[in-house]
FILUMTI-71931 format. One record per residue: x, y, z of N, C-alpha, C in turn. Coordinates in steps of 0.02 Angstrom, whole numbers, padded with zeros to 5 digits, always signed. Example, Ala and Ser with C-alpha at 12.3 -4.5 7.8 and 13.67 -1.06 7.14 Angstrom:
<mises>
+00660-00284+00390+00615-00225+00390+00660-00165+00390/+00642-00112+00354+00684-00053+00357+00645+00002+00394/
</mises>
This chain:
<mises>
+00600+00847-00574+00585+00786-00538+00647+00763-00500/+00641+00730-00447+00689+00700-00399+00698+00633-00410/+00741+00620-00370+00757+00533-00322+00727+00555-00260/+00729+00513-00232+00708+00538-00158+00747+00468-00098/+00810+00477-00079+00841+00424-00020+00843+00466+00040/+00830+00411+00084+00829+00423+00151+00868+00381+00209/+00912+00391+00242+00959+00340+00264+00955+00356+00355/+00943+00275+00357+00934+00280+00454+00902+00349+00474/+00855+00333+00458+00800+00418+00496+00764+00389+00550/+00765+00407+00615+00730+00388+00651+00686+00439+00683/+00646+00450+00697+00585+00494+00733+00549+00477+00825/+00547+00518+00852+00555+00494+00932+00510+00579+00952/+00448+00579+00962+00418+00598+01017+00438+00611+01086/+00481+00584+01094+00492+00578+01174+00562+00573+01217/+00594+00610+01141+00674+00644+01168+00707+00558+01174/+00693+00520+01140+00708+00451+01128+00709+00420+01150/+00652+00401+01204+00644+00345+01242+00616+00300+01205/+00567+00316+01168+00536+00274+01095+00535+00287+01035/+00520+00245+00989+00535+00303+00909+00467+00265+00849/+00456+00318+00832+00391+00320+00801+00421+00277+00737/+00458+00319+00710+00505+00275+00649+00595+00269+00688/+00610+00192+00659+00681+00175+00689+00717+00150+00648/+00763+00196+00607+00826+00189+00575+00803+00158+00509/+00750+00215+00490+00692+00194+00420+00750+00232+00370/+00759+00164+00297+00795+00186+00253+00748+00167+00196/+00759+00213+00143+00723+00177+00074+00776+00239+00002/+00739+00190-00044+00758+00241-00099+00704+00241-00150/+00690+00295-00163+00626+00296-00223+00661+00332-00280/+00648+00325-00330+00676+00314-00415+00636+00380-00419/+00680+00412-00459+00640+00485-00505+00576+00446-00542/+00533+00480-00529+00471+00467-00562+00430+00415-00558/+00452+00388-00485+00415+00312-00458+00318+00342-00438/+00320+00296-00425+00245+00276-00388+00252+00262-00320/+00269+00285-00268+00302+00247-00219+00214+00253-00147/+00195+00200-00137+00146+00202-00083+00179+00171+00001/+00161+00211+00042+00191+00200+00120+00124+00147+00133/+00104+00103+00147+00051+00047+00172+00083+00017+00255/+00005+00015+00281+00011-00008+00340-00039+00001+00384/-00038-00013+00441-00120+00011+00476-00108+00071+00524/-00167+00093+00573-00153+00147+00583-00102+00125+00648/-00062+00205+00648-00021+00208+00692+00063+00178+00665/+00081+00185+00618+00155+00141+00600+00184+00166+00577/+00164+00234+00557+00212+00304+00557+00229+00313+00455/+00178+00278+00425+00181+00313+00369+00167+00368+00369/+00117+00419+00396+00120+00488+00397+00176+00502+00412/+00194+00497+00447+00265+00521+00497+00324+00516+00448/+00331+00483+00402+00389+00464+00346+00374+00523+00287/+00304+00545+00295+00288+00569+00214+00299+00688+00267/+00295+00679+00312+00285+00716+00359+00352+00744+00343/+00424+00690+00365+00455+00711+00371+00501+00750+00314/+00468+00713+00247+00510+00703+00188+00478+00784+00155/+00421+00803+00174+00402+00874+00156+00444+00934+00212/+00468+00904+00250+00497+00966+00291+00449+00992+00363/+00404+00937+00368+00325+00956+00423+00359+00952+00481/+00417+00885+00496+00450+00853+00559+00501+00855+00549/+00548+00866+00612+00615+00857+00610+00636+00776+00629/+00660+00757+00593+00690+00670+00631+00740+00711+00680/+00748+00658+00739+00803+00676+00763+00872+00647+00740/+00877+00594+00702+00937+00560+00676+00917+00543+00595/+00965+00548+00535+00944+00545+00489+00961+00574+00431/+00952+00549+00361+00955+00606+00323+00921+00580+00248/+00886+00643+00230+00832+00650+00193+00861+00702+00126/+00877+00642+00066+00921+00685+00022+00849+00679-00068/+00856+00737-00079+00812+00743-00157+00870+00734-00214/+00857+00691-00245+00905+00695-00288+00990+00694-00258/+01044+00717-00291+01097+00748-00251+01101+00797-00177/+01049+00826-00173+01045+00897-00122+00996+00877-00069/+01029+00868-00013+01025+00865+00045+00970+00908+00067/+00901+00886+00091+00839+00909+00122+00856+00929+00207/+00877+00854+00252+00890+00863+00303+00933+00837+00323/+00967+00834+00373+01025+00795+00386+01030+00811+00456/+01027+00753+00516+01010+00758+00597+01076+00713+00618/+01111+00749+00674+01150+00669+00717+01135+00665+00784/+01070+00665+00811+01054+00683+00868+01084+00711+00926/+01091+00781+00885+01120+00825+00930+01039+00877+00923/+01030+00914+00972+00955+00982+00971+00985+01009+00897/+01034+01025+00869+01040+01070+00830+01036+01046+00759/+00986+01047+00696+01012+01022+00630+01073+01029+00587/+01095+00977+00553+01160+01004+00519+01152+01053+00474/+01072+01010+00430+01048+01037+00394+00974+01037+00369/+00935+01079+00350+00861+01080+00367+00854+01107+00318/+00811+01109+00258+00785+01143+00218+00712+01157+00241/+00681+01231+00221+00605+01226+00260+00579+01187+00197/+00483+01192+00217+00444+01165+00158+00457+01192+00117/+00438+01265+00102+00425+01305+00083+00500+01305+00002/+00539+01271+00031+00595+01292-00018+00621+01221-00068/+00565+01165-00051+00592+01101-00056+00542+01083-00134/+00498+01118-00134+00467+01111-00213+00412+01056-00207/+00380+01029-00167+00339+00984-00141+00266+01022-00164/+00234+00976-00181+00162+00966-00177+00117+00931-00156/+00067+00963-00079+00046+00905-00036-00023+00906-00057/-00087+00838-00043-00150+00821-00073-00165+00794+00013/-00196+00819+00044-00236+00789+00110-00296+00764+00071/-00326+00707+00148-00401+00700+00140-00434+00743+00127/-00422+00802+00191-00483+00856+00169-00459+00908+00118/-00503+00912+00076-00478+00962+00008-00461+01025+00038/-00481+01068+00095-00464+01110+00107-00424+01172+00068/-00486+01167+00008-00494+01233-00044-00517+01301-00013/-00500+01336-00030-00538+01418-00012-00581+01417-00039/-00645+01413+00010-00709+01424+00000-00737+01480-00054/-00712+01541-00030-00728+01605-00066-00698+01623-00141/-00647+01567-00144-00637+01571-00217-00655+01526-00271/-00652+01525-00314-00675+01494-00387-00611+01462-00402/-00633+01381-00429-00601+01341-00439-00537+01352-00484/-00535+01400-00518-00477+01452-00559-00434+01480-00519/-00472+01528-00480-00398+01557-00419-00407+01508-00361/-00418+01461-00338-00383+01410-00311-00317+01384-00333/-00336+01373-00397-00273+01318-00447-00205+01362-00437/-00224+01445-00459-00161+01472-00482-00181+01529-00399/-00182+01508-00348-00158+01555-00296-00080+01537-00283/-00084+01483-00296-00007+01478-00272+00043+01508-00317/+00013+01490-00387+00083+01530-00448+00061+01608-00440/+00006+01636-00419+00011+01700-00403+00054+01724-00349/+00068+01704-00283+00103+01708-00244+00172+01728-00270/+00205+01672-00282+00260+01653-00326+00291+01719-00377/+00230+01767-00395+00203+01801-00446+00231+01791-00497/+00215+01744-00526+00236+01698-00581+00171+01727-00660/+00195+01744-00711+00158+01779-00753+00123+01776-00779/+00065+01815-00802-00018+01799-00798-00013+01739-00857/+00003+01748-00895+00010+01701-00972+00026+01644-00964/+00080+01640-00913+00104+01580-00874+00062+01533-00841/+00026+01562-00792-00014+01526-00752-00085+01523-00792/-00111+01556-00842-00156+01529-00868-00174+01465-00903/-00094+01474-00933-00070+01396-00962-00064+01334-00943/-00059+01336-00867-00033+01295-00841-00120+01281-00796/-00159+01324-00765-00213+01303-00764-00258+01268-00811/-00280+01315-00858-00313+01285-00915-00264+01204-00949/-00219+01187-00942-00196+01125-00935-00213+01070-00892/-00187+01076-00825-00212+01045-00785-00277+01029-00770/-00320+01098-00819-00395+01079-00797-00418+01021-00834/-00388+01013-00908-00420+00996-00963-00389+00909-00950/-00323+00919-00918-00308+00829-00880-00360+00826-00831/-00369+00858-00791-00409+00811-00737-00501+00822-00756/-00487+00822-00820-00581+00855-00829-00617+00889-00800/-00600+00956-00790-00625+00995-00729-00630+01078-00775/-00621+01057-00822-00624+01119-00871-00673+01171-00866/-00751+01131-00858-00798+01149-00858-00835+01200-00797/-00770+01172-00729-00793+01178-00679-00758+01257-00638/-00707+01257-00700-00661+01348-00660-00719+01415-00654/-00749+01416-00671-00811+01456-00633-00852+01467-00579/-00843+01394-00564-00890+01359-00486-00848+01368-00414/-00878+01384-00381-00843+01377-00308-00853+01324-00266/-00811+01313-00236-00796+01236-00187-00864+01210-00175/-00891+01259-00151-00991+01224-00129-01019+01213-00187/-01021+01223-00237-01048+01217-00297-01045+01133-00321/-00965+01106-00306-00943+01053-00317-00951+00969-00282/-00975+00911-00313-00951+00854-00269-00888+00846-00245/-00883+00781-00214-00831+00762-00180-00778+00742-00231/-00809+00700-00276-00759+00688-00314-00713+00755-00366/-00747+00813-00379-00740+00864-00413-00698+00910-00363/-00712+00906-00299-00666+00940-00266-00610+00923-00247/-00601+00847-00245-00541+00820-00253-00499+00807-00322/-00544+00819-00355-00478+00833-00425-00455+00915-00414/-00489+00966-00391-00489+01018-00399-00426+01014-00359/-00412+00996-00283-00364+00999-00256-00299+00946-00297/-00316+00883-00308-00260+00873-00365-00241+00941-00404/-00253+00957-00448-00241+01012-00486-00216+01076-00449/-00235+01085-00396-00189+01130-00361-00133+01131-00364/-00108+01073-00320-00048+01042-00314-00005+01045-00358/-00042+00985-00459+00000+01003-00489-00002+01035-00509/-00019+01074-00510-00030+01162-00570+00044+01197-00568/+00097+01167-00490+00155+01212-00475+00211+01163-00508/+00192+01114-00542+00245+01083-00565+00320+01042-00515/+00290+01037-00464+00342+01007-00416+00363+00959-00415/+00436+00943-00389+00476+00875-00396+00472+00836-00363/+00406+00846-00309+00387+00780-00261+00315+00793-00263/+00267+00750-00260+00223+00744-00230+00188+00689-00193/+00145+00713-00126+00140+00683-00076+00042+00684-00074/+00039+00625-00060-00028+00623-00073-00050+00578+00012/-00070+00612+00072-00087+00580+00125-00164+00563+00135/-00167+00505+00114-00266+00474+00113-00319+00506+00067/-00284+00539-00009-00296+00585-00026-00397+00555-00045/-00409+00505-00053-00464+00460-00080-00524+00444-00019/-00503+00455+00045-00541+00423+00101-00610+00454+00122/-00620+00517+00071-00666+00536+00084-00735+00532+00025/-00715+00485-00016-00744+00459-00084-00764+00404-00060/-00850+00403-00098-00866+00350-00093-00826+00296-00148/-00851+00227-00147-00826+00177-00194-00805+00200-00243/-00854+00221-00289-00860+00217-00379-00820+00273-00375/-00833+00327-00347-00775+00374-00352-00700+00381-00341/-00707+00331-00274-00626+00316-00286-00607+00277-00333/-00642+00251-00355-00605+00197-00407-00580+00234-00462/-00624+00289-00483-00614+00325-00543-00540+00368-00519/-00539+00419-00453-00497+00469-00454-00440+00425-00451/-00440+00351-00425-00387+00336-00406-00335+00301-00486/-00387+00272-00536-00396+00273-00601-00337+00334-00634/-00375+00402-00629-00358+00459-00659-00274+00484-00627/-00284+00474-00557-00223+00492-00530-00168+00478-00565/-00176+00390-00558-00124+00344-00581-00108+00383-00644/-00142+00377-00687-00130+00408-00763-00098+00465-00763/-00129+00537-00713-00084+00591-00696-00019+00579-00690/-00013+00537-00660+00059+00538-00638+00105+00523-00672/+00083+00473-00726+00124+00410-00768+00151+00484-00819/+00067+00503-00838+00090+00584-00910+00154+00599-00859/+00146+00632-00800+00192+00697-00795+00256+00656-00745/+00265+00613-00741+00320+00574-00720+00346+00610-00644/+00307+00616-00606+00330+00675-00553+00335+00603-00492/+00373+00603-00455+00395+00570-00406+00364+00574-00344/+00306+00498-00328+00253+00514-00291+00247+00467-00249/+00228+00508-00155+00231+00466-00121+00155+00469-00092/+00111+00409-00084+00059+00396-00072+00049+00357+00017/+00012+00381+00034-00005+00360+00107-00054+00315+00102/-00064+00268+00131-00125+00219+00120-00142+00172+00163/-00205+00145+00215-00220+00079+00241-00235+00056+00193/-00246+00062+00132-00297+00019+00110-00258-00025+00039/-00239-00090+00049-00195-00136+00030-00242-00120-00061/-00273-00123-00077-00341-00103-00155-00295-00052-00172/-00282+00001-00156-00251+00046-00188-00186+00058-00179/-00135+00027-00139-00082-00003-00133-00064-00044-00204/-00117-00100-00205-00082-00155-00275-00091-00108-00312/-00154-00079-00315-00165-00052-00386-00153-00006-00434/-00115+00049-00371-00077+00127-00387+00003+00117-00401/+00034+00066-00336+00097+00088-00348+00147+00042-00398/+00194+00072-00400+00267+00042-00414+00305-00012-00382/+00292+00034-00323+00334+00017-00261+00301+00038-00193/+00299-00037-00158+00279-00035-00103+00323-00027-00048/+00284+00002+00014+00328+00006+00084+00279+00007+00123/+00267-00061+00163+00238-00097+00191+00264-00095+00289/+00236-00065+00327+00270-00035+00389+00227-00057+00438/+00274-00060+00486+00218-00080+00541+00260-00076+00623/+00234-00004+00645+00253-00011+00707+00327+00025+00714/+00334+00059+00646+00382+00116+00641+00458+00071+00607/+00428+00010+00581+00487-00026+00548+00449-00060+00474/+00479-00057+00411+00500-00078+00345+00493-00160+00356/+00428-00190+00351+00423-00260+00368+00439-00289+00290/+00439-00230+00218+00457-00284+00163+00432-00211+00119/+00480-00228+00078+00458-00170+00013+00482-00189-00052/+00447-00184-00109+00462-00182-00164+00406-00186-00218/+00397-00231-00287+00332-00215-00322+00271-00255-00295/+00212-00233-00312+00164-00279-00284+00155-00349-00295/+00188-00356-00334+00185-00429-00353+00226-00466-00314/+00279-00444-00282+00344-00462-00254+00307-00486-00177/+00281-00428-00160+00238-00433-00080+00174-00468-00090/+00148-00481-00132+00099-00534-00133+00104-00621-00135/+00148-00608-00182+00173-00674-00200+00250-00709-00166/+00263-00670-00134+00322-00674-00088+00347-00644-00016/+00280-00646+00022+00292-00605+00085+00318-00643+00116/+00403-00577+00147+00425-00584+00180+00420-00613+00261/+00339-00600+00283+00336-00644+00341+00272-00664+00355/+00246-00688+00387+00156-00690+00405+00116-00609+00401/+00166-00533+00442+00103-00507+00445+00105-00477+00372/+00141-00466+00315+00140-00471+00265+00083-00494+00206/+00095-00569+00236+00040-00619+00197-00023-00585+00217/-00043-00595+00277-00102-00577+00296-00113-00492+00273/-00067-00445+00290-00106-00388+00258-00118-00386+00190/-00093-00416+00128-00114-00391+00079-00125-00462+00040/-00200-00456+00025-00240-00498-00027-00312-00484+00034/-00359-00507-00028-00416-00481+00012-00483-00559-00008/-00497-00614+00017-00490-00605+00096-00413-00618+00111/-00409-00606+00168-00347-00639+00185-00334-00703+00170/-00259-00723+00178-00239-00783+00178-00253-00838+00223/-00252-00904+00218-00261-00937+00263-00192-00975+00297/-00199-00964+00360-00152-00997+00394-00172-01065+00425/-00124-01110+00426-00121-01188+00459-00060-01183+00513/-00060-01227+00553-00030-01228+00606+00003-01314+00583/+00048-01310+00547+00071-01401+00520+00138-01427+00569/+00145-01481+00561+00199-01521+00600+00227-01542+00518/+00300-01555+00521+00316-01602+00472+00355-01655+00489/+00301-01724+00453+00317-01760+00453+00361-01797+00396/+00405-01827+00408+00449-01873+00353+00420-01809+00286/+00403-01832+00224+00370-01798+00176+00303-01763+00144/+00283-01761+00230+00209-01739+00248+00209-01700+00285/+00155-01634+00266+00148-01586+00311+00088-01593+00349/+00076-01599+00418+00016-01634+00443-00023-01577+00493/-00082-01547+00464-00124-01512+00481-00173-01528+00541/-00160-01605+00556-00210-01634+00618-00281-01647+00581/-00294-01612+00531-00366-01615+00508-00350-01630+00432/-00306-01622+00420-00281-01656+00339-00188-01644+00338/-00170-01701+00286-00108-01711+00264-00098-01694+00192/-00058-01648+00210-00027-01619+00120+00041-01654+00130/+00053-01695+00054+00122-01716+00025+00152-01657+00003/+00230-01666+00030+00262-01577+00032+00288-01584-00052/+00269-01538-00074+00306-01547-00150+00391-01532-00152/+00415-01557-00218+00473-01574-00213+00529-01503-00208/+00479-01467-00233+00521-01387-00228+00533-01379-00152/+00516-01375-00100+00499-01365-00041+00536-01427+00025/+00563-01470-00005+00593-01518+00046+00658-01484+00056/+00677-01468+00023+00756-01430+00029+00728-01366+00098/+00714-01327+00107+00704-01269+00134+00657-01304+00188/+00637-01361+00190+00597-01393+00257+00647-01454+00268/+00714-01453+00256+00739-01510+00289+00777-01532+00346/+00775-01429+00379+00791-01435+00444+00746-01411+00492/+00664-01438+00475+00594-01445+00523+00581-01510+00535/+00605-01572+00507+00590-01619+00532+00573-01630+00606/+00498-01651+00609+00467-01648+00691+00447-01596+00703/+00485-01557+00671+00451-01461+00693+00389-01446+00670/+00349-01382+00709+00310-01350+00677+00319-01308+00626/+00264-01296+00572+00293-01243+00528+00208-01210+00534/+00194-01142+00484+00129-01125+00470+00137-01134+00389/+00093-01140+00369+00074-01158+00305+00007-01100+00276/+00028-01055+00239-00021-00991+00191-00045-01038+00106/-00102-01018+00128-00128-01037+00058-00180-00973+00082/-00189-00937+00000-00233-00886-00022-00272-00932-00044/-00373-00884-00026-00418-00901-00045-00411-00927-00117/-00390-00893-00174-00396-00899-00241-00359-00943-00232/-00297-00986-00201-00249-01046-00235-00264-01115-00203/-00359-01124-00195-00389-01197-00189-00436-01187-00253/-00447-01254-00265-00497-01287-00297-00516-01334-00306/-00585-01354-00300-00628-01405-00292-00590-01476-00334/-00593-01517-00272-00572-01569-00296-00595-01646-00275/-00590-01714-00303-00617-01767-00272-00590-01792-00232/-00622-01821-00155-00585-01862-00104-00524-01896-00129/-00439-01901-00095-00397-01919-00109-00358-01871-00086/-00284-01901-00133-00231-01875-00109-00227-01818-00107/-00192-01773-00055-00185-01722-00064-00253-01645-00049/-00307-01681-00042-00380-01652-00044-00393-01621+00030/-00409-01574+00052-00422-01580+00116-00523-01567+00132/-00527-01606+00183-00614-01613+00191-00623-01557+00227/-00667-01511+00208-00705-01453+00229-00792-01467+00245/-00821-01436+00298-00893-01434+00269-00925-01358+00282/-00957-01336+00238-00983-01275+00226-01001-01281+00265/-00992-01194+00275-01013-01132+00336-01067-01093+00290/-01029-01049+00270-01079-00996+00247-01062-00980+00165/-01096-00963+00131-01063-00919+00047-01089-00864+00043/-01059-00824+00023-01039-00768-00008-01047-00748-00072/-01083-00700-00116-01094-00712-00179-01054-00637-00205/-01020-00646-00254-00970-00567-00267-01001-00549-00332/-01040-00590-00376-01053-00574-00457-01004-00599-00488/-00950-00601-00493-00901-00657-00517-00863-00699-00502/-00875-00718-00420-00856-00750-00386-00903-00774-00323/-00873-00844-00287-00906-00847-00221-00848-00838-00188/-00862-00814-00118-00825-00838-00060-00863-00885-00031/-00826-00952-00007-00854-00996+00007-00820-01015+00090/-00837-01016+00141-00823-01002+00233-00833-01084+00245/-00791-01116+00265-00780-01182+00256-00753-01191+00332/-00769-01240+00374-00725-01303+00430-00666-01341+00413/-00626-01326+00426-00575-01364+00399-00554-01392+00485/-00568-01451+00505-00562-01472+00575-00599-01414+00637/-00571-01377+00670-00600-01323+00707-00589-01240+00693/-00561-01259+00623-00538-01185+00586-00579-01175+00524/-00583-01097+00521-00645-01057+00476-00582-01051+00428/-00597-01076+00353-00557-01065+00298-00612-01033+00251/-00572-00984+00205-00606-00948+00159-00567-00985+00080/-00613-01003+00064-00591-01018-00024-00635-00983-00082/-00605-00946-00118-00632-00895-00181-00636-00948-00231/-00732-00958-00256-00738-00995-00302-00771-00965-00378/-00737-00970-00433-00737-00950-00500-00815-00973-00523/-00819-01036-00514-00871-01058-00569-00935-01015-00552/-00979-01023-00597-01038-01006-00619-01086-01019-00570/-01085-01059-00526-01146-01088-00477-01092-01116-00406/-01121-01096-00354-01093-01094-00291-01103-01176-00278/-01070-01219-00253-01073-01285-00257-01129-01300-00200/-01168-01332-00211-01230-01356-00172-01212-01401-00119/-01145-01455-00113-01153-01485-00071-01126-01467+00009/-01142-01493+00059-01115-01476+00124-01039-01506+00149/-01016-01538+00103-00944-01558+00126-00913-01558+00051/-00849-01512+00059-00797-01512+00004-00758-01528+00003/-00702-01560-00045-00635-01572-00038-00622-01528-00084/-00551-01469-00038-00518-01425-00077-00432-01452-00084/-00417-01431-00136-00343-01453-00171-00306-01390-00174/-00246-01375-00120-00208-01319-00146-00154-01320-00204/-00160-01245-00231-00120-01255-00294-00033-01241-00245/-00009-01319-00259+00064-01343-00233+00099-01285-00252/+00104-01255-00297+00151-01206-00344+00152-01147-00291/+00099-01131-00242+00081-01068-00224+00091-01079-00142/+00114-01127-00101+00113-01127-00032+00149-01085-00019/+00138-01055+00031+00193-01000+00076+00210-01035+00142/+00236-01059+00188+00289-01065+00226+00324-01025+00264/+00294-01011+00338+00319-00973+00387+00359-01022+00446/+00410-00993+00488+00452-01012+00531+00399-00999+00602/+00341-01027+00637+00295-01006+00691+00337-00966+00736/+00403-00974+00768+00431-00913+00805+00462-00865+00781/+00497-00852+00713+00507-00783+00688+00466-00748+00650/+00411-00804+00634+00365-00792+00581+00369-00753+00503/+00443-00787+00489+00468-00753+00421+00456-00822+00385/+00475-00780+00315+00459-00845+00266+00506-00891+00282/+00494-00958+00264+00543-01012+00242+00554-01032+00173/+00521-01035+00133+00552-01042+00069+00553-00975+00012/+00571-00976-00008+00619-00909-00063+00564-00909-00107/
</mises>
């Protein structure tokens, strides 16, 4: 197993007039969880691309552990390049892209055959891997024989069957329905935790982001908008597009003025709590935006602090409502717990003070810590 650092790597299509990734640094821990998140186009492929040996950065360097993978100073020529082939990587695409004509057995061990790695050897190490990913049953069957979900463990098990010090998993789930991803993505996690192998995950999808990794890296537009545990980027995003990509529904944004010890929404006034005057005491008169997540209102009686909504629409989840509310000429979403969706047409919701987030409207980074 590895570390895996990467220092000022930048990537450019176009002999550097633009750069896909720009002066992208990170460090991932031997035996992390590490997921690339973002939407399409922001060059998490392009990071996981480069780190297998697929792309050359033109500036950069891409070290495993102690030993140097790649190393670029944008000159045409590398200092230093290791191919794939020599870097010990194990890659998982969307498409399983198994050999049809073989049986889920010489799939697993074509690669330790290659290798010609010894029959006793690779039996061991199949019949292992089969019996982790529950697929024991299935080394007889060929790719058509199999579901989606069965062929994607099958290709998991490929991968690890070679025992490698990285692995790279690009959208490996996107072709699973629901219940199935939930499970492989379930099983993965667990794979990984047993065999402690150092793993980088590609992902839009913020669900398996919280729920897989360690460590997040959150990108957008070929730049590191905030990284670290999920809890850190949920509960502490670094800027608006942050907030907004991860929690589901999204967060809600206000557009506030502050006044004296009031933050004034035009359509309601929140009293700024006392944590928060320090870090707003050079907006006086200014605008600020104000994030409150669906889950951090709840129903409360006219008064201080309350803001008047009147139902739009609800939403029923089985253990929750979403409840689509007016808040002046803005659509607010509030996630409601109780047992019965509230019947009346006008609410007063109460945010939980403890939980405001606080953006700067022209840099749109946080304001309070």
């Amino acid at each position: 197993m590895a570390s895996i650092t990467i220092q000022d790597m930048s990537v450019s299509y176009n002999k550097g007039k633009s750069y896909v990734l720009d002066k992208f640094s990170l460090e991932i821990k031997d035996g992390e969880f590490c997921v690339f998140l973002g939407p399409s186009g922001c060059g998490k492929s392009t990071a996981m691309h480069c780190i297998a040996g697929l792309l050359h950065p033109v500036k950069g360097e891409i070290r495993f552990g102690d030993e140097v993978m790649t190393l670029a100073d944008g000159s045409k020529k590398e200092k230093t390049f290791v191919p794939p082939q020599e870097r010990n990587i194990a890659m998982v695409f969307q498409e399983y892209a198994l050999y049809p004509n073989m049986t889920v057995r010489e799939n697993m061990s074509f690669a330790l055959k290659t290798k010609k790695a010894p029959k006793e050897e690779i039996e061991k190490r199949v019949n292992y891997m089969a019996n982790m990913l529950s697929i024991e049953q299935l080394l007889d069957r060929r790719p058509a024989e199999l579901s989606g979900g069965q062929r994607q463990r099958v290709a998991l098990g490929r991968a690890l069957v070679r025992d490698p010090q990285v692995f790279l998993l690009d959208e490996p789930l996107g072709n699973l329905d629901a219940k199935l991803r939930d499970q492989v993505r379930y099983e993965l996690k667990k794979i990984q935790e047993q065999l402690g192998i150092t793993t980088i995950y590609v992902t839009h999808d913020q669900t398996e982001a919280m729920t897989m990794a360690d460590h997040i890296v959150l990108l957008k537009e070929g730049k590191i908008m905030q990284q670290g545990t999920p809890n850190d980027l949920y509960d502490h995003p670094a800027n608006e597009f942050v907030a907004g990509f991860l929690g589901t529904p999204q967060i809600n944004l206000f557009r506030c003025k502050v006044k004296g010890d009031v933050l004034d929404g035009g359509a309601f006034q929140l009293k700024i709590p006392e944590n928060l005057k320090d870090c707003l005491s050079g907006y006086s008169g200014k605008q600020v935006d104000l994030g409150i997540r669906p889950s951090d209102f709840e129903l409360a009686k006219e008064g201080a602090d309350a803001i008047e909504a009147s139902v739009d629409s609800i939403e029923p989840l089985g253990d929750a409502y979403l409840i689509y509310v007016h808040v002046g000429d803005k659509v607010v979403v509030f996630k409601y717990t109780g047992e019965m969706a509230p019947k009346e047409k006008k609410l007063f919701l109460k945010p939980n003070r403890a939980k405001l987030h606080l953006f700067d409207p022209l840099t749109e980074k946080r304001i309070n810590a």
